[in-house]
N, C-alpha and C positions, 0 to 999 in steps of 0.2 A: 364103443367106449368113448363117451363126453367125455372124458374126462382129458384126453387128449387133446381136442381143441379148448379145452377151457387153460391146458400150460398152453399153447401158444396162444392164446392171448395175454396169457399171466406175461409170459416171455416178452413177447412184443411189447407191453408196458413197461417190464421192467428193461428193457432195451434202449425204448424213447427214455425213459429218465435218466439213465445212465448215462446217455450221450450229450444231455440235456446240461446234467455237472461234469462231462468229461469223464468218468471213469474208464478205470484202466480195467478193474475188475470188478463181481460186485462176490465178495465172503459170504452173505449168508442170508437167504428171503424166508420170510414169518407168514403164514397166512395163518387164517380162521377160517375153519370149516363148520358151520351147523348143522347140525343133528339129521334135519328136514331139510338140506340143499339138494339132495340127491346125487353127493359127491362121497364116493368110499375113499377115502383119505388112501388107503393100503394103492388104490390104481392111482390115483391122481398123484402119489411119491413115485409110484414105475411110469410113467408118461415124464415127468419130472425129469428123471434119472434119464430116457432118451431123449428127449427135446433139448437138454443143455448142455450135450456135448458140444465141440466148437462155437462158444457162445461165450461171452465176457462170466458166466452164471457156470461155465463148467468146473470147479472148486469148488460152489457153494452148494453146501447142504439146505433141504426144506425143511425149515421148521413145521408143525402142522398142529394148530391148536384147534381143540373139537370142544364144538359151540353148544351146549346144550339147551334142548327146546324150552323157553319159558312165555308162558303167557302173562296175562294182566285184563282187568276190566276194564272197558272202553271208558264205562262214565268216572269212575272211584279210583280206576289205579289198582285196588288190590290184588295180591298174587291168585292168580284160580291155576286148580291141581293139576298138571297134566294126568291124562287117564282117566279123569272125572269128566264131567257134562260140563263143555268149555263156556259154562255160565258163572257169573258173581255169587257167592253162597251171600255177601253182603248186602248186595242192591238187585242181584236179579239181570244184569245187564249182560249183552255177550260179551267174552272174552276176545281179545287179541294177540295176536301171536309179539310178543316184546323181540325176541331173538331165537334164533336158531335156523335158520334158513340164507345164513348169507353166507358167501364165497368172498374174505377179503384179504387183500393184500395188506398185510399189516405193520409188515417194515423191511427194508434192503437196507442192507450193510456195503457200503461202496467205497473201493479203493481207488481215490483218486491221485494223480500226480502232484507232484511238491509244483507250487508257481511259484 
């Protein structure tokens, strides 16, 4: 199961930042997950769920936004279909993967103290 070193790393980041502004706690982390990252959102929320206990992140729920795979023509830009021959119907050129394959940390919600 990656998907269990991939919260502690997420952890760890979100750890260094938090200590980085002081918080006291952090309410609530957003990722993005794509399509193509080879992360099942459903294990990566239960590694979640035990990696944060005892941790500034054990109150905050995961948000989990799922990325879906889009491509694009390398030379033009235009959309090419996923499920089609990842070629330009316009120019002929190979297609590139625009998103759907990353794992990011998208935003913490962090309770800091009054100065």
């Amino acid at each position: 199961m990656h998907e269990y070193s991939i919260v502690q790393s997420l952890m760890a980041h979100i750890e260094a930042h938090a200590r980085e502004h002081k918080a006291i706690a952090v309410h609530r982390v957003s990722v993005r997950i794509g399509e193509l990252s080879g992360v099942e959102p459903e294990l990566l929320r239960t590694a979640y769920d035990l990696v944060k206990e005892r941790t500034l992140c054990a109150d905050a729920p995961l948000d989990i936004t799922a990325v879906g795979a889009r491509w694009a023509c390398r030379s033009c830009g235009s959309p090419v279909e996923q499920g089609l021959a990842l070629r330009c119907r316009e120019c002929g050129s190979p297609a590139r993967l625009v998103e759907g394959d990353e794992i990011l940390l998208d935003r913490i919600e962090l309770e800091v103290a009054d100065v």
